[in-house]
C-alpha positions as CSV (number, residue, x, y, z in Angstrom):
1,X,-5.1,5.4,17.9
2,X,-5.0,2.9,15.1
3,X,-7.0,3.8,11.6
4,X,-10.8,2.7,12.1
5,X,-13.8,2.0,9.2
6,X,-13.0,4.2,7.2
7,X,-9.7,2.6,6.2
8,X,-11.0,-0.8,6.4
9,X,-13.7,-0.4,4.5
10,X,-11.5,1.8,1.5
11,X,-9.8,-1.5,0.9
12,X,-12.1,-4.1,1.6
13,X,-12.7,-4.0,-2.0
14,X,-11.4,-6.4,-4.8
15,X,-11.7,-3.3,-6.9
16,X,-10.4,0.7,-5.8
17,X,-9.6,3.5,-7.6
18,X,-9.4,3.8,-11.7
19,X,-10.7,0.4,-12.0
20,X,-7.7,-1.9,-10.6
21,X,-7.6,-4.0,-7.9
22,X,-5.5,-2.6,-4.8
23,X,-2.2,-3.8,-3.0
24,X,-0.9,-3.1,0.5
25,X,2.8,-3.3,0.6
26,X,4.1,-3.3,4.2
27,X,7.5,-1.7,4.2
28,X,8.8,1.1,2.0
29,X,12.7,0.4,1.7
30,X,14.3,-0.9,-0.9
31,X,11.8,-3.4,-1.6
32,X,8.4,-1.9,-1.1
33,X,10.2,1.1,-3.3
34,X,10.7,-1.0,-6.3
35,X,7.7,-3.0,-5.9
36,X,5.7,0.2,-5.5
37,X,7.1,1.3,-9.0
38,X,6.8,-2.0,-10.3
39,X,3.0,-2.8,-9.3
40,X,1.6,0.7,-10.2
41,X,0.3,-0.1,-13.4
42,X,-1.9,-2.9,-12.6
43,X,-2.7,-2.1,-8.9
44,X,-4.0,1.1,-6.8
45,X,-0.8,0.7,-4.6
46,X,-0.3,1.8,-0.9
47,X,2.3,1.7,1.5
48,X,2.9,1.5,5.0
49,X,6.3,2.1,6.3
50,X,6.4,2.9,10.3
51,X,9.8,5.0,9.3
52,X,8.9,8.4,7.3
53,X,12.2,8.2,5.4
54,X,14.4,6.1,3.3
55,X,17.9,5.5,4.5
56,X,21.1,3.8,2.5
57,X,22.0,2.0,5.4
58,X,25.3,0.4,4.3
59,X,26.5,4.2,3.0
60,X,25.3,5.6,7.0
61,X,29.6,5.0,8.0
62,X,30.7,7.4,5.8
63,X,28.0,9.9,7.0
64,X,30.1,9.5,10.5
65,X,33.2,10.7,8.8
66,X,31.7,13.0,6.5
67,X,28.3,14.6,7.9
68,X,27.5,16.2,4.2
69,X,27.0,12.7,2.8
70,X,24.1,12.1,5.0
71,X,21.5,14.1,2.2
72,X,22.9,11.8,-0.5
73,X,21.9,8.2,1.6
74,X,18.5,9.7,3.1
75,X,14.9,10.9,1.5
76,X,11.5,11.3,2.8
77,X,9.5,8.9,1.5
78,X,6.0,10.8,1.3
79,X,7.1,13.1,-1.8
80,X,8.7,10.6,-3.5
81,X,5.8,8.1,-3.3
82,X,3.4,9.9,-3.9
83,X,4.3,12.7,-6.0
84,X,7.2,11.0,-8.3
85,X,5.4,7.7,-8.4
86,X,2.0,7.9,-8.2
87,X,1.3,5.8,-5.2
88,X,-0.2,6.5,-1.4
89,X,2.1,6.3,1.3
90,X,1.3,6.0,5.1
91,X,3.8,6.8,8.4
92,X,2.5,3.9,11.0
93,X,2.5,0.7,11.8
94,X,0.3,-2.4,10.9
95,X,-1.3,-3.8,13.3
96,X,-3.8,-6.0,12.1
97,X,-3.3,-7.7,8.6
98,X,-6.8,-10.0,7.8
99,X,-6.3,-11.6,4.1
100,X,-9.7,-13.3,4.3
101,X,-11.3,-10.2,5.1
102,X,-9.1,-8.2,3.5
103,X,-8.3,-5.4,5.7
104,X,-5.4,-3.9,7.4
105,X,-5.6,-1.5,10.9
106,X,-2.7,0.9,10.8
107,X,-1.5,3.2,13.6
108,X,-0.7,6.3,12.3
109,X,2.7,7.9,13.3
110,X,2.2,11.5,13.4
């Protein structure tokens, strides 16, 4: 069941929360991380990532040798996103991206 109205219409707006204009950032690895961070202060920032955890992919072959390692190249991404940073985080997958009407329908993962 993807997210209905009430999504769409939360950020149809130019304008959301404390005044500043809101960002959807689709993906929340390494890149929607930092942009996350980096957009925060001048945007109501949310992400969508359709995985519920951040993984150090390159570091995963050691985790094969050494099973311990895997808590130091893995974190869920809801705590840090939202609690360390600031910003809203979502587990689905986009499934609709409009820019001219700017709205996004998201299927929740839960």
């Amino acid at each position: 069941q993807v997210l209905s109205a009430p999504w769409r219409v939360a950020t149809r707006g130019k304008v959301g929360a404390m005044g500043k204009p809101r960002c959807l950032l689709i993906g929340g690895q390494f890149t929607g991380t930092f942009c996350a961070r980096d957009l925060k202060k001048r945007f109501y920032v949310t992400v969508v990532d359709a995985k519920e955890y951040f993984e150090y992919t390159p570091g995963v072959l050691r985790a094969y040798v050494k099973p311990c390692h895997l808590d130091a190249l893995t974190f869920t991404l809801q705590p840090v996103l939202e609690r360390s940073m600031g910003v809203k985080f979502i587990w689905g997958e986009v499934k609709t991206l409009n820019g001219e009407q700017k709205y996004a329908e998201i299927k929740p993962i839960f």
